[in-house]
C-alpha positions in Angstrom: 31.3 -33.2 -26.2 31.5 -29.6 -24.7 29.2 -27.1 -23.7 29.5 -23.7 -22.5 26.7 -23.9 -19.7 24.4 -20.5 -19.6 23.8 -19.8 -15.6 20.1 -18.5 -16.9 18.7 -21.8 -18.2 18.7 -25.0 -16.7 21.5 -27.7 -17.4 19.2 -30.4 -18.6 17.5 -28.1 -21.4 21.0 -27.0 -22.4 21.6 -30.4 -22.8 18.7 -31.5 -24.7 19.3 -28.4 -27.1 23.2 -29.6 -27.8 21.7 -33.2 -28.1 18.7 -31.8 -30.8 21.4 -29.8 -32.3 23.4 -32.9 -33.4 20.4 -34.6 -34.3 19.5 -32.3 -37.0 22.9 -31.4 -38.2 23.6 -34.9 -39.0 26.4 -35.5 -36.0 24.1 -37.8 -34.6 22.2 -40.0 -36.8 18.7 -41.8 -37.0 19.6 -44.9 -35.1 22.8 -43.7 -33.6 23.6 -44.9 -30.1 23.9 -42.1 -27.8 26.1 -42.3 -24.4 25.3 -43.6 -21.3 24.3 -41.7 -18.0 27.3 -41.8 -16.8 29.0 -41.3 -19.7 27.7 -38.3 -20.4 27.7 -37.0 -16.6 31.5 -37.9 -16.4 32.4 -36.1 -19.7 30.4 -32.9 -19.2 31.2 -32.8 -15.2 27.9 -32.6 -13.9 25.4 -34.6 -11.8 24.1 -38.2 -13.1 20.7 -37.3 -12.0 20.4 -33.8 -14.6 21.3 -36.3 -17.4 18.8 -38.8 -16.4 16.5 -36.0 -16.3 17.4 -34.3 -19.9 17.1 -38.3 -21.4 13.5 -38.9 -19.8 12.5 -35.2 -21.0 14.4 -36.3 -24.8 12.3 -40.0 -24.6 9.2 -37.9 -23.8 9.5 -36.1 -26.8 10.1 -39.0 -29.1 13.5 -37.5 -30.0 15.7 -41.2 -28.4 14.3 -44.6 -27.7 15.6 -47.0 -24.9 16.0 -50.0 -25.9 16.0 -52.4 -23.2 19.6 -53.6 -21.9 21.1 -51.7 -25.7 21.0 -48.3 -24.4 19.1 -45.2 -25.8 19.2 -44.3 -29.6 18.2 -41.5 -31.8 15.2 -41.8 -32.8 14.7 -43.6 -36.3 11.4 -41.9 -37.5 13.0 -39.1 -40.2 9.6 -37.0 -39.9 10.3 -36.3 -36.0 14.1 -35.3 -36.5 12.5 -32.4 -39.6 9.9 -31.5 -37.0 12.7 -30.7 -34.4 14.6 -29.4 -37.3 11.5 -27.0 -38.3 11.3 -26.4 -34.4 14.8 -25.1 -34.2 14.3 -23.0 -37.5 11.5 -21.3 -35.9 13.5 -20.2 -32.8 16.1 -18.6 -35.1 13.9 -16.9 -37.4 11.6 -15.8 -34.6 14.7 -13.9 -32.6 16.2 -13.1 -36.4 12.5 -11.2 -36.8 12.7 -9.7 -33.3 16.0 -8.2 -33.4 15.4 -6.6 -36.9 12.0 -5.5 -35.6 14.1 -3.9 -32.2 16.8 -1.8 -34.7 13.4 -0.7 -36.5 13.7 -2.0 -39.4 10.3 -2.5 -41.9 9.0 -5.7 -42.7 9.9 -5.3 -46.9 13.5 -4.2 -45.6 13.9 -8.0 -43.7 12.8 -9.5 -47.0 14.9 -7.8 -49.1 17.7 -7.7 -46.6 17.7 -11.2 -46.4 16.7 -11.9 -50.4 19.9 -10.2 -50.7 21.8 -12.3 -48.1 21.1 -15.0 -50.0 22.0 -14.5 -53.3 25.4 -12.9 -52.1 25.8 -16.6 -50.1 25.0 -18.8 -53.6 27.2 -16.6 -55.3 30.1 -16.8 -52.6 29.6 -20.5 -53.0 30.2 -20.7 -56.4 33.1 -18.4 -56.5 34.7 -20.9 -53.4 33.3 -23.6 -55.7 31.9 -25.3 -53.2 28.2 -25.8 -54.3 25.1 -25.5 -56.9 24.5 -26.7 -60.1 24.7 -23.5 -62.0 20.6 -23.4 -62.2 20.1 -21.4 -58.8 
């Protein structure tokens, strides 16, 4: 695991965002064992006590499960790893929406900006052959 720590925001939500991240790209899995405290504080050289901290904050959310003298897991409960999933999706489209917004560009302009963006990605992908059915 690596991350590329931002001075600006603290080391335990950095963590918890790398952790989501996995999550809901499928790295980490429903069920998956994740490391230990130490573990993890020995791997990404920081302090035992900031990843205590981003596991309490992940358990509060519902996002891993201690199970007792096993370790913590990812959660197993599909419909909270989409709601993080949605979650993250939001962040993204809402600084997508603000940066447009900032260059001054009109609302139809992002939809058919992105409409376009789209369609030039399915047909990319079945130029590289890589996906669809032929019925997009």
């Amino acid at each position: 695991m690596s991350i590329e720590f931002d001075n600006n925001l603290p080391i335990y939500l950095q963590i918890m965002q790398y952790i989501k991240r996995q999550i809901v790209t499928g790295t980490l899995k429903a069920g998956d064992k994740i490391p230990s405290v130490r573990e993890l504080a020995a791997e990404l050289q920081i302090n035992p006590n900031t990843v205590q901290r981003t596991f309490q904050e992940l358990e509060r959310e519902e996002v891993v499960e201690t199970k007792r003298g096993l370790g913590r897991y990812v959660t197993s409960e599909e419909s909270k790893i989409m709601t993080i999933k949605k979650e993250m999706a939001g962040e993204l489209l809402e600084r997508f929406l603000t940066g447009m917004q900032e260059l001054g560009i009109e609302e139809q302009d992002i939809v058919n900006i992105v409409a376009d963006a789209v369609a030039e990605g399915k047909q990319s992908l079945h130029r590289d052959g890589r996906g669809g059915t032929g019925n997009e």
